[in-house]
MARMAR-749847 format. One record per atom (N, C-alpha, C): y, z, x; residue in three letters. Coordinates in pm, whole numbers, padded with zeros to 5 digits. Each point is the difference from the previous one (the first is absolute). Layout:
+--------+--------+--------+------+
:     c2 :     c3 :     c1 : rest :
+--------+--------+--------+------+
:      Y :      Z :      X :  ALA :
...
+--------+--------+--------+------+
END
This chain:
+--------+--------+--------+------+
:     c2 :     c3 :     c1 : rest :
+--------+--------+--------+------+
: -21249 :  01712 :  11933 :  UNK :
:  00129 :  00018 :  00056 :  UNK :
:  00106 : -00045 : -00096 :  UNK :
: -00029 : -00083 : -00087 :  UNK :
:  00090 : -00046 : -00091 :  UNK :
:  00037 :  00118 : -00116 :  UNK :
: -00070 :  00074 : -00018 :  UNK :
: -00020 :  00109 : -00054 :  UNK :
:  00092 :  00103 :  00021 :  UNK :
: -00011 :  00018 :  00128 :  UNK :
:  00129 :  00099 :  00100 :  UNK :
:  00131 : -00061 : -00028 :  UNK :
:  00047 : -00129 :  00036 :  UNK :
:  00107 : -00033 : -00051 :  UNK :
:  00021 : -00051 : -00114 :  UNK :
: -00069 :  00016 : -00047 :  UNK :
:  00045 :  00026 : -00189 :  UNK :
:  00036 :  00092 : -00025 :  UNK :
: -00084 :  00115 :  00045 :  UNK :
:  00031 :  00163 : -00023 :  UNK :
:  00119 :  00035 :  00077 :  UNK :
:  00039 : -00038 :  00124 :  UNK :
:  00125 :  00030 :  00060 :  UNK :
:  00111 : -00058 : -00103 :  UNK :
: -00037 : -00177 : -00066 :  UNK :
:  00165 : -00025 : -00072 :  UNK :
: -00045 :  00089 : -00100 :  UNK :
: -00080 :  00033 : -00057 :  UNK :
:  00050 :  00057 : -00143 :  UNK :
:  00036 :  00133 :  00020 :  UNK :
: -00059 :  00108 :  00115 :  UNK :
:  00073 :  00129 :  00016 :  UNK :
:  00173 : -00093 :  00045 :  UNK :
:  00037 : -00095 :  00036 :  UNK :
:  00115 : -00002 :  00077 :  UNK :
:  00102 : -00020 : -00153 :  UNK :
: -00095 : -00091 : -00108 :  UNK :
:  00121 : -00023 : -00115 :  UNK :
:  00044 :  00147 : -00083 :  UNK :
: -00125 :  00096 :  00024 :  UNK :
:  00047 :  00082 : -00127 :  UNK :
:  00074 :  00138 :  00108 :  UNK :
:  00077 :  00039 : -00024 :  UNK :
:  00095 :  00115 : -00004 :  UNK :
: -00114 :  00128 :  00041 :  UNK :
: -00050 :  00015 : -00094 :  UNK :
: -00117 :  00138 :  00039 :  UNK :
: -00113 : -00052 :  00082 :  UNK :
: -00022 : -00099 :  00034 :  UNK :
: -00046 : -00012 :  00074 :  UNK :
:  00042 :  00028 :  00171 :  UNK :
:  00088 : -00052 :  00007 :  UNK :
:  00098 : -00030 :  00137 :  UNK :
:  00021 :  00182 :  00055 :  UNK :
:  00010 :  00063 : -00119 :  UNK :
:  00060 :  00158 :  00036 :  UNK :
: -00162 :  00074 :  00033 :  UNK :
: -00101 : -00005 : -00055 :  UNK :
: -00156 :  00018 :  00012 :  UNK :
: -00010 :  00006 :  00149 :  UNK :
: -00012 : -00129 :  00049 :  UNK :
: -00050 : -00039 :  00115 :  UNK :
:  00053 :  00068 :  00147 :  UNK :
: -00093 : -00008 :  00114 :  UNK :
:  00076 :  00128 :  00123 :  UNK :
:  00043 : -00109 :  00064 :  UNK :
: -00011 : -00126 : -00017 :  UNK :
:  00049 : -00143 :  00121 :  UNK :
:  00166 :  00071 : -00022 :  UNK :
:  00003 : -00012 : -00108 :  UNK :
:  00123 : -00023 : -00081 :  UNK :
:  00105 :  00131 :  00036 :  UNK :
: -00098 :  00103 : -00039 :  UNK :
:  00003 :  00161 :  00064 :  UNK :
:  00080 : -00004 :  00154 :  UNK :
: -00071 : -00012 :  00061 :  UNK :
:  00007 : -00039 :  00152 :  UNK :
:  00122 : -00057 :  00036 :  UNK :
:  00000 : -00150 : -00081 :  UNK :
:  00117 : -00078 :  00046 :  UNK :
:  00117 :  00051 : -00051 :  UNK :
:  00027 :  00055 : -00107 :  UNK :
:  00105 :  00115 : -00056 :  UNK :
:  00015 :  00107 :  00141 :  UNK :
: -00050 :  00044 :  00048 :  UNK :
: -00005 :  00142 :  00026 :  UNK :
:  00082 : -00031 :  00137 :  UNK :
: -00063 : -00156 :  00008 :  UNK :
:  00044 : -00013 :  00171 :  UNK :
:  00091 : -00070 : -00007 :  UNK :
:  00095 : -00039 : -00071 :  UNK :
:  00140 : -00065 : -00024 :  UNK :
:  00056 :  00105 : -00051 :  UNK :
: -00009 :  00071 : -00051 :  UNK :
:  00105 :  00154 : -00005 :  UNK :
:  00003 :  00038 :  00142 :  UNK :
: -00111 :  00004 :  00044 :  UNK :
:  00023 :  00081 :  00114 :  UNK :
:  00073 : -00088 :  00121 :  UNK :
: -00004 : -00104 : -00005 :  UNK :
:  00061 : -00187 :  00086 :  UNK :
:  00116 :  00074 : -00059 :  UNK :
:  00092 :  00011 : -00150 :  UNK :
:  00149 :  00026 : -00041 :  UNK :
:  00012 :  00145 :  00066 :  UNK :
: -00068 :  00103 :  00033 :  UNK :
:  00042 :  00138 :  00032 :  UNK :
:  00042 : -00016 :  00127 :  UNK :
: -00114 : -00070 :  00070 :  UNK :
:  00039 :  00013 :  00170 :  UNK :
:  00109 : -00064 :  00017 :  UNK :
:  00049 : -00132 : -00059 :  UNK :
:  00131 : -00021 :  00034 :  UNK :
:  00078 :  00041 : -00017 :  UNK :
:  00100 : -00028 :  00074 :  UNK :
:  00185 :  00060 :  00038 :  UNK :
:  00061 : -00093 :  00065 :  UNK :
:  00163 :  00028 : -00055 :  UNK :
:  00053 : -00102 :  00090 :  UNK :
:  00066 :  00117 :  00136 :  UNK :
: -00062 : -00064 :  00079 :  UNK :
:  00047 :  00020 :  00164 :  UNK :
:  00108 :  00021 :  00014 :  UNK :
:  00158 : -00106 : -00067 :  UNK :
:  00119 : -00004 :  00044 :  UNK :
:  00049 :  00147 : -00095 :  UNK :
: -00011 : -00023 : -00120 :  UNK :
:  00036 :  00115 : -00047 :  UNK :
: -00012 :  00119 :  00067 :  UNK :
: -00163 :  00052 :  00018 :  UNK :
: -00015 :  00119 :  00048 :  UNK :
:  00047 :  00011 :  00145 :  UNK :
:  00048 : -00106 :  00094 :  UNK :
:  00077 :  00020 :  00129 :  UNK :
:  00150 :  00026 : -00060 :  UNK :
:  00056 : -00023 : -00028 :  UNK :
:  00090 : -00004 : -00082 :  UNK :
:  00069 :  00178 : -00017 :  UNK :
: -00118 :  00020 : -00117 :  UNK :
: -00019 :  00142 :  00006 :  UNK :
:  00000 :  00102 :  00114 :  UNK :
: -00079 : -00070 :  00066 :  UNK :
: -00061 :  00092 :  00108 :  UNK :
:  00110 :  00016 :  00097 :  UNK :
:  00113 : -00108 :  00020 :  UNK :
:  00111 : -00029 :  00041 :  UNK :
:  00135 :  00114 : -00050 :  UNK :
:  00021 : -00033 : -00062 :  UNK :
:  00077 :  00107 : -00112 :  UNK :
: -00005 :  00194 :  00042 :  UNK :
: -00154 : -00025 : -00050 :  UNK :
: -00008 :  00124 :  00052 :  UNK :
:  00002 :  00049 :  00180 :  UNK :
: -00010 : -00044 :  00097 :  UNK :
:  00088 : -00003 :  00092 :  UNK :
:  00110 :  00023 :  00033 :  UNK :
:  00078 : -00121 : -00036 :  UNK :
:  00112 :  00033 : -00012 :  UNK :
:  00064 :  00124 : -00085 :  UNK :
: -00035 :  00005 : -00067 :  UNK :
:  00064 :  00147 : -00045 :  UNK :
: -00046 :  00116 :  00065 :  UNK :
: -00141 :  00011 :  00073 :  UNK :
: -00013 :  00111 :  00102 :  UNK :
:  00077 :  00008 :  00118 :  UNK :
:  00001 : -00101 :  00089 :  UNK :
:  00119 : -00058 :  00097 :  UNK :
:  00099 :  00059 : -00036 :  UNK :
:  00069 :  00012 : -00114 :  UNK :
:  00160 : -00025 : -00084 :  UNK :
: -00006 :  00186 : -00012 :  UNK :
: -00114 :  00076 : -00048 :  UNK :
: -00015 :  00130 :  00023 :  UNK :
: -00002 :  00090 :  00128 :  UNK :
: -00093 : -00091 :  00087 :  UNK :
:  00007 :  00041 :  00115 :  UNK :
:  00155 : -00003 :  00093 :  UNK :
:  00030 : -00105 : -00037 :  UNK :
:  00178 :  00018 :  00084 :  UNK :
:  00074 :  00073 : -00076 :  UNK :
: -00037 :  00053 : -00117 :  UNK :
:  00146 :  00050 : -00069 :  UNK :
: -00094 :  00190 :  00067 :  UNK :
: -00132 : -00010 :  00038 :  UNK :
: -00031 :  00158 :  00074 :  UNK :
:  00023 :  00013 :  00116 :  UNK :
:  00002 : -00130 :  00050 :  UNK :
:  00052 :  00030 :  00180 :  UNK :
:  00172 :  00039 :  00000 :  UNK :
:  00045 : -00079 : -00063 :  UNK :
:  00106 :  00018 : -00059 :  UNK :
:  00060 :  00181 :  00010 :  UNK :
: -00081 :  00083 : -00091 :  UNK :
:  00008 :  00094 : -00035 :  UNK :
: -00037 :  00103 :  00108 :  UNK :
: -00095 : -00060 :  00089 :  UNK :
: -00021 :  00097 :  00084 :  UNK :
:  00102 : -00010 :  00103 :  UNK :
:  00036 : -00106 :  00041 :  UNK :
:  00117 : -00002 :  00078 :  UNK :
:  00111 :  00077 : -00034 :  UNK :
:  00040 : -00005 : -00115 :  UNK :
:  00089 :  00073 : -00010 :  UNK :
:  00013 :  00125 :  00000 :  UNK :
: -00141 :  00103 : -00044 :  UNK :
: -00053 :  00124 :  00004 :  UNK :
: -00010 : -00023 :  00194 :  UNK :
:  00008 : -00051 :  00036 :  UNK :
: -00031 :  00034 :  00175 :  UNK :
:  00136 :  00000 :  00020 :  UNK :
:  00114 : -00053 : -00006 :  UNK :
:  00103 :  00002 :  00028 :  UNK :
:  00082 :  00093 : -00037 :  UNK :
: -00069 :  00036 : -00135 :  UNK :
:  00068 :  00140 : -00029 :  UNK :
: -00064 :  00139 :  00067 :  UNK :
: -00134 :  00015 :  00030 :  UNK :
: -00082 :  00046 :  00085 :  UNK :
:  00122 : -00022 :  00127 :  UNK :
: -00018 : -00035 :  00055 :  UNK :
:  00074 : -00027 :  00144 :  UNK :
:  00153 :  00075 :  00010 :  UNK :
:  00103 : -00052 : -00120 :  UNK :
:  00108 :  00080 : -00026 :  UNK :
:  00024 :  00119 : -00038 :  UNK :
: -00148 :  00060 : -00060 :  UNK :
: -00021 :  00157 : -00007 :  UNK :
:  00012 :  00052 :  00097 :  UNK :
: -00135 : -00041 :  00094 :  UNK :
: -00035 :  00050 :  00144 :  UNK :
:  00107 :  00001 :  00078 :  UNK :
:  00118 : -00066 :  00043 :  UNK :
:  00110 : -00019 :  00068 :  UNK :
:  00091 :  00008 : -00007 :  UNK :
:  00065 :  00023 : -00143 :  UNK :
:  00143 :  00051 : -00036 :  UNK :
: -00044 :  00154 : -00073 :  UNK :
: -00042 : -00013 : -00118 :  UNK :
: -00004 :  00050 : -00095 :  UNK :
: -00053 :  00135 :  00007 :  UNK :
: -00156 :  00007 :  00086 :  UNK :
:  00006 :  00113 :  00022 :  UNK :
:  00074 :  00084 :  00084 :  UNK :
:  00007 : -00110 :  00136 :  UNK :
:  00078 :  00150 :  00098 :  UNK :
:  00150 :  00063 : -00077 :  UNK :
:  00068 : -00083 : -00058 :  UNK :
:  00076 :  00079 : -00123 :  UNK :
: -00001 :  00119 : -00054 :  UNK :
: -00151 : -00032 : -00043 :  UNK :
: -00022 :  00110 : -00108 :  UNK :
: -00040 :  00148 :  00109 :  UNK :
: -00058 : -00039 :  00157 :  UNK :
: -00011 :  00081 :  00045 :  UNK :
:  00084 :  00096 :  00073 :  UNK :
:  00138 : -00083 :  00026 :  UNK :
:  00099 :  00057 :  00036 :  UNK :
:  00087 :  00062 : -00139 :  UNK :
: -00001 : -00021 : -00111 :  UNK :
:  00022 :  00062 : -00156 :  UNK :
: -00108 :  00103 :  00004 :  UNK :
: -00114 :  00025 :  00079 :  UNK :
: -00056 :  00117 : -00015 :  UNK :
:  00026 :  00096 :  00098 :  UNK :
:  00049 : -00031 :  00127 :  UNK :
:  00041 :  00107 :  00064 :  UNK :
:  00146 :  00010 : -00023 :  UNK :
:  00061 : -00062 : -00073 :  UNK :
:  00127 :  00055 : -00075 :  UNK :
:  00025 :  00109 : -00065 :  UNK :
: -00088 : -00031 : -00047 :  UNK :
: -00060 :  00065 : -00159 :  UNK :
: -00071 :  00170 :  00084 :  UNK :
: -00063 :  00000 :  00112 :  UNK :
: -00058 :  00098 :  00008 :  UNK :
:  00148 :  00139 :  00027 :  UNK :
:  00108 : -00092 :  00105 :  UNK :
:  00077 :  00082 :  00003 :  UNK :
:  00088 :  00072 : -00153 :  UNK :
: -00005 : -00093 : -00085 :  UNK :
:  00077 :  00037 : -00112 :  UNK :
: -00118 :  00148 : -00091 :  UNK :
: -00127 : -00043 : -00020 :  UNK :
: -00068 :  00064 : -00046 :  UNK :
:  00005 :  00140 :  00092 :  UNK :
:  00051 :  00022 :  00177 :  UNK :
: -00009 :  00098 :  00030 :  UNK :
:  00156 :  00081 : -00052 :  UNK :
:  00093 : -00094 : -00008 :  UNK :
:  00103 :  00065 : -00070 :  UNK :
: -00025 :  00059 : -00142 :  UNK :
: -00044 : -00067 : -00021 :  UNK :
: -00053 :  00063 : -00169 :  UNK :
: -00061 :  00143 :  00018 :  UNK :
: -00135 :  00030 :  00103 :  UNK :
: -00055 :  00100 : -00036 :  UNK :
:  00121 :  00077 :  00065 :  UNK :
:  00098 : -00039 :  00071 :  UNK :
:  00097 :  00147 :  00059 :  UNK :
:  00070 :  00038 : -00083 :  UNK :
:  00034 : -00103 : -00120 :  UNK :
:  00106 :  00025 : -00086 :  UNK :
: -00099 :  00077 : -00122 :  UNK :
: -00176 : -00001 : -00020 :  UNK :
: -00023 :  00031 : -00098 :  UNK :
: -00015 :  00170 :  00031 :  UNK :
:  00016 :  00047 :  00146 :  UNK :
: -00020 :  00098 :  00085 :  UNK :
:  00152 :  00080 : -00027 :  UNK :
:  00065 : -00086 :  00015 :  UNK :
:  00144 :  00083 :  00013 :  UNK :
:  00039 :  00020 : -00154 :  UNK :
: -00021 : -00080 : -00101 :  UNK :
:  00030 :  00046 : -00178 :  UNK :
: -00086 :  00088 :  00006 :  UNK :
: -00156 :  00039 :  00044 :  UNK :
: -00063 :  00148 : -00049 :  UNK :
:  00094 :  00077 :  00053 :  UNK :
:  00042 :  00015 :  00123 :  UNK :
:  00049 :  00118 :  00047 :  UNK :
:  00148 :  00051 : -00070 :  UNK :
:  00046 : -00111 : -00022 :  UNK :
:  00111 :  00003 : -00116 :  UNK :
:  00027 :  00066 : -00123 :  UNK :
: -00141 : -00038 : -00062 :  UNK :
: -00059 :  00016 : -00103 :  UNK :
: -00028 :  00219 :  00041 :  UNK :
: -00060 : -00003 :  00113 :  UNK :
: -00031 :  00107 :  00033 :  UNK :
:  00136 :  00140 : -00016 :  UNK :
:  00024 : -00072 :  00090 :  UNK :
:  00183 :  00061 :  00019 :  UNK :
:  00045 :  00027 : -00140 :  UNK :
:  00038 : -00110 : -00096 :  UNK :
:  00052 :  00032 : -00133 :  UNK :
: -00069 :  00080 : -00077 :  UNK :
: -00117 :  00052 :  00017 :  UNK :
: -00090 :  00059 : -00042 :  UNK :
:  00057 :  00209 :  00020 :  UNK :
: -00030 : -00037 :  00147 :  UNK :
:  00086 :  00092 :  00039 :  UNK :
:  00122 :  00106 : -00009 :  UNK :
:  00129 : -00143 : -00019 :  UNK :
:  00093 :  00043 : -00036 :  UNK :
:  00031 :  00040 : -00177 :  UNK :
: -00088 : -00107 : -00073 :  UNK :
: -00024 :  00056 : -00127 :  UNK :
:  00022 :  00148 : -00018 :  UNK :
: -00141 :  00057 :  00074 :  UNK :
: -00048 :  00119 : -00033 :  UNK :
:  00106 :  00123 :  00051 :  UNK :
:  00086 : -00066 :  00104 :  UNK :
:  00138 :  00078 : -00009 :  UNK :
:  00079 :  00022 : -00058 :  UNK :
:  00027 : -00099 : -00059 :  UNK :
:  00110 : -00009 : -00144 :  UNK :
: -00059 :  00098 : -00126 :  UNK :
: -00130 : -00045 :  00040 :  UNK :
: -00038 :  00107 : -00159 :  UNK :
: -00065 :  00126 :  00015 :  UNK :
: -00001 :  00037 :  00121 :  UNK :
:  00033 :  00142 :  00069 :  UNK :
:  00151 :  00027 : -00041 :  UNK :
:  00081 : -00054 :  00072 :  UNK :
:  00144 :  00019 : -00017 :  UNK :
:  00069 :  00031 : -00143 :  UNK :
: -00066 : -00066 : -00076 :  UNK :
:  00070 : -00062 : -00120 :  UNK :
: -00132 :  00146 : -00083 :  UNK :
: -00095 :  00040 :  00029 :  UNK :
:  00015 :  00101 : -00076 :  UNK :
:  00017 :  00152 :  00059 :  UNK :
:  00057 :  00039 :  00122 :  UNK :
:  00067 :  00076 :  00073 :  UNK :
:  00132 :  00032 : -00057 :  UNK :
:  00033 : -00129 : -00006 :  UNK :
:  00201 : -00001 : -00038 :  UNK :
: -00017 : -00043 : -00173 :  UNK :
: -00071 : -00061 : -00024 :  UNK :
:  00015 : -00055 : -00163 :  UNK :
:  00048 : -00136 :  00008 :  UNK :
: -00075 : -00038 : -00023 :  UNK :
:  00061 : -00143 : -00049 :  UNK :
:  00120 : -00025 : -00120 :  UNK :
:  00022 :  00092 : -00082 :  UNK :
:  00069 : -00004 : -00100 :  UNK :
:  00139 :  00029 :  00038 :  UNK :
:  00027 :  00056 :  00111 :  UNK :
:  00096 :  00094 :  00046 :  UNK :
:  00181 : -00034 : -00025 :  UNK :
:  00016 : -00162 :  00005 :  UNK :
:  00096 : -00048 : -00033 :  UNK :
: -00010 : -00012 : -00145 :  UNK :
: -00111 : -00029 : -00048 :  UNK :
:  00042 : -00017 : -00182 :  UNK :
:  00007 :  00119 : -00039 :  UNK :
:  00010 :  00089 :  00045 :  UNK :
: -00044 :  00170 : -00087 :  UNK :
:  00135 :  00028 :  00091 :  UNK :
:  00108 : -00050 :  00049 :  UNK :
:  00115 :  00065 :  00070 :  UNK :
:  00068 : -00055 : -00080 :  UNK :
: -00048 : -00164 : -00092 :  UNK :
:  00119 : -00062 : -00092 :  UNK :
:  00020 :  00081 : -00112 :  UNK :
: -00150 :  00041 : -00043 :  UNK :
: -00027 :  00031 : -00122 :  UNK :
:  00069 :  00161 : -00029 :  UNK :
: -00040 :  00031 :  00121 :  UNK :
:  00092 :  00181 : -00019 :  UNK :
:  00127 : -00006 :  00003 :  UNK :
:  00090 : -00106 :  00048 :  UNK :
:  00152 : -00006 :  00009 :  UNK :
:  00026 : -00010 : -00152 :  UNK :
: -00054 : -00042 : -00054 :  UNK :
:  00020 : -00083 : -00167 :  UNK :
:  00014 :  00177 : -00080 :  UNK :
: -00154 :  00009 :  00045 :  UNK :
: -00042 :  00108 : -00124 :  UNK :
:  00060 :  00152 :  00091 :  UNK :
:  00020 :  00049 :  00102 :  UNK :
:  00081 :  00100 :  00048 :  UNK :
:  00024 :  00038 :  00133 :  UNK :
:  00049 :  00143 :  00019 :  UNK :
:  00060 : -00027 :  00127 :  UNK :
: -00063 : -00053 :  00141 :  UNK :
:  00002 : -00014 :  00096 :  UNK :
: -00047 : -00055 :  00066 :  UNK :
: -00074 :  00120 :  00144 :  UNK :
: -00100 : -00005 :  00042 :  UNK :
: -00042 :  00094 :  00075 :  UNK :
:  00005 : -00073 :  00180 :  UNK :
:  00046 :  00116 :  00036 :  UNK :
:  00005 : -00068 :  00134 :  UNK :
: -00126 :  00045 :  00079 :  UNK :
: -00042 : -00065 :  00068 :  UNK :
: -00147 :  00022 :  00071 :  UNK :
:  00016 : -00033 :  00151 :  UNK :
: -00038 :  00085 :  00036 :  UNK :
:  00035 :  00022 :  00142 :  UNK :
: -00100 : -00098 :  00076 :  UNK :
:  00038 : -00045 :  00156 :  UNK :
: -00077 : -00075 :  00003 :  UNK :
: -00149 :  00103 :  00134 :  UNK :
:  00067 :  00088 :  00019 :  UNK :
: -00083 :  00070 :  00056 :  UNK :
: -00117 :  00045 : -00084 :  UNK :
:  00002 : -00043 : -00096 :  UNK :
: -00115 :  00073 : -00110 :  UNK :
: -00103 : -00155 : -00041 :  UNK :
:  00018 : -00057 :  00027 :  UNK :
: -00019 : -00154 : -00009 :  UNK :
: -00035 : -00064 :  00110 :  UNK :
:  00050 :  00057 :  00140 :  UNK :
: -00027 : -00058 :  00121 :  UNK :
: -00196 : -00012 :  00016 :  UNK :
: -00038 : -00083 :  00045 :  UNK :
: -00115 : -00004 :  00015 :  UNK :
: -00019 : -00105 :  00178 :  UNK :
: -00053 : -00004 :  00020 :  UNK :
: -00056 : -00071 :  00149 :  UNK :
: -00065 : -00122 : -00037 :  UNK :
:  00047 : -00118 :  00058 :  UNK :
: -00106 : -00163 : -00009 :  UNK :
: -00011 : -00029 :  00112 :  UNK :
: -00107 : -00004 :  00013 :  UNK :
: -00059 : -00049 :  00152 :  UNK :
: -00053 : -00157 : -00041 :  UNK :
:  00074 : -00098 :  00019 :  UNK :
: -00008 : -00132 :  00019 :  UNK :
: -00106 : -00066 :  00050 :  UNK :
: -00109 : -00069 : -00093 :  UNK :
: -00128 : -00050 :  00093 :  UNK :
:  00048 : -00112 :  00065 :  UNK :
: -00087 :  00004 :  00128 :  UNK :
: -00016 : -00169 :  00049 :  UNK :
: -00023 : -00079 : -00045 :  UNK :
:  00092 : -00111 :  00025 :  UNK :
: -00035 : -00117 : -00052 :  UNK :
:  00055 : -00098 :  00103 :  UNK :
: -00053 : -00091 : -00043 :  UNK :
: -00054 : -00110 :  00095 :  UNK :
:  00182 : -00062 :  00033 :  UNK :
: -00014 : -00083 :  00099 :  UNK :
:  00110 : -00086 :  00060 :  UNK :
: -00018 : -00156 :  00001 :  UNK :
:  00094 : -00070 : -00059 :  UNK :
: -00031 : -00146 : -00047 :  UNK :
: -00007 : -00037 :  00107 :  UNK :
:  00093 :  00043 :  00156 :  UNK :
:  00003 : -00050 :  00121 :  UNK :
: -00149 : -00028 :  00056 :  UNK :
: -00089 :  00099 : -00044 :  UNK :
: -00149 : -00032 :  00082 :  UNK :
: -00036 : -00110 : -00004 :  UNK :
: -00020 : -00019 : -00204 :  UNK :
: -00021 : -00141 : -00045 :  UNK :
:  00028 : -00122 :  00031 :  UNK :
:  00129 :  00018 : -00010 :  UNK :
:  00074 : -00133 : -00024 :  UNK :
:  00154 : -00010 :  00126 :  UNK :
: -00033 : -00046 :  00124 :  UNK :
:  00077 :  00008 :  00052 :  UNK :
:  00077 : -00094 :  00005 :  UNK :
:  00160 :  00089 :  00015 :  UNK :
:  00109 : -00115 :  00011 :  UNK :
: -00007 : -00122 :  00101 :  UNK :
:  00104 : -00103 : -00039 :  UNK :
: -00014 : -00136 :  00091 :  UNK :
:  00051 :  00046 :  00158 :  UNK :
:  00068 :  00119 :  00013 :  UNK :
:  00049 : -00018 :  00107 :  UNK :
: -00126 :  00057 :  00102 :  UNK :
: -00086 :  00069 : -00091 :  UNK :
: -00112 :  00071 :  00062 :  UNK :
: -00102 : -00101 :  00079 :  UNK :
: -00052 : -00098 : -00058 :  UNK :
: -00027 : -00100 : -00006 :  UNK :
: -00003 : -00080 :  00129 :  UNK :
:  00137 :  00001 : -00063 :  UNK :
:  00098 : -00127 :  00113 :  UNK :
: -00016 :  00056 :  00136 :  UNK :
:  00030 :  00132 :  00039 :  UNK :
: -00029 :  00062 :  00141 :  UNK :
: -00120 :  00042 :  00034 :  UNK :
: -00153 :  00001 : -00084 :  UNK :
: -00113 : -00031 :  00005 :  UNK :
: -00050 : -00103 :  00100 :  UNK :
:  00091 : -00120 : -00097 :  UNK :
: -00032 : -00142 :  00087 :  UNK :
:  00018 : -00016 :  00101 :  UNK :
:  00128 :  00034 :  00008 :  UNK :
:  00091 : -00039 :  00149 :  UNK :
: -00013 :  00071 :  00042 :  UNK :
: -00080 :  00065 :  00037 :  UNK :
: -00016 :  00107 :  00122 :  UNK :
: -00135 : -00037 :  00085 :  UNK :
:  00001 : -00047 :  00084 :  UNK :
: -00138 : -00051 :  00115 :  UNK :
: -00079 :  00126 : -00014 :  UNK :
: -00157 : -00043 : -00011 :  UNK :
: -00092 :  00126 :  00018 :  UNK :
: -00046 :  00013 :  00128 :  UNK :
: -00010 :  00125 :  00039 :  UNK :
:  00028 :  00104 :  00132 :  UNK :
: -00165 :  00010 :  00038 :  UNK :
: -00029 : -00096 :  00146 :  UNK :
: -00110 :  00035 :  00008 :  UNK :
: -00052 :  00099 :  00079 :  UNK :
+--------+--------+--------+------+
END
């Protein structure tokens, strides 16, 4: 036995010895692992604290947010739209004025069309030139008289429309209103 602890001090004096051995092994392995498992407690509450509070501090600044999205929610629903729904049956009467007015420029459109094609009937019946070629012959010689019986021609005037249909006056209107309907 004296033997053993001889052999234990002399592995214990030399350096390569001490690193050799699994006692040694062992007792290394399990004091790293004694320094790993510890922590300090206060710190990591600490931490653990912190982070809380700043979720807390997130969470009210989202309730926050939703409240206010509900309140605006709420002022949609109760002002805002019926607004917009009475701006849409506004709107429907104006849009029916529109299609009457886009109704009454075709026919307009129609009419001038019309009367165009009279003028340039007319205008090559009689000549369009007829006054410049009366300046121009006074200049250059005598002057011819032209009867108008030789020239007479017939215009039969197309229909055309009456702004009254369209667009009736205020007084039209006015006795519209005031007049009780007859049951």
């Amino acid at each position: 036995m004296e033997e053993d602890t001889n052999l234990a001090s002399e592995t214990e004096s030399s350096p390569e010895s001490q690193e050799k051995t699994p006692d040694n092994f062992i007792e290394d392995l399990a004091t790293d692992y004694v320094n790993y498992t510890q922590f300090d407690s206060a710190k990591e509450k600490e931490k653990f604290n912190e982070n809380i509070e700043g979720m807390l501090t997130k969470l009210e600044e989202f309730c926050g947010l939703v409240d206010m999205i509900r309140a605006d929610t709420n002022l949609c629903l109760t002002e805002t739209l019926p607004r917009i729904q009475t701006k849409c049956t506004q709107m429907q009467e104006i849009f029916e004025k529109i299609d009457k007015l886009e109704a009454f420029v075709g026919m307009v459109k129609t009419n001038v069309s019309v009367l165009e094609e009279c003028v340039n009937k007319a205008e090559d019946e009689m000549g369009s030139l007829s006054g410049l070629k009366k300046m121009l012959s006074s200049f250059v010689g005598p002057k011819k008289t032209v009867s108008k019986s030789d020239k007479k021609a017939v215009f039969n005037p197309p229909e055309i429309f009456s702004t009254k249909d369209f667009f009736p006056g205020p007084q039209e209107n006015v006795q519209t209103e005031d007049t009780p309907a007859e049951n």
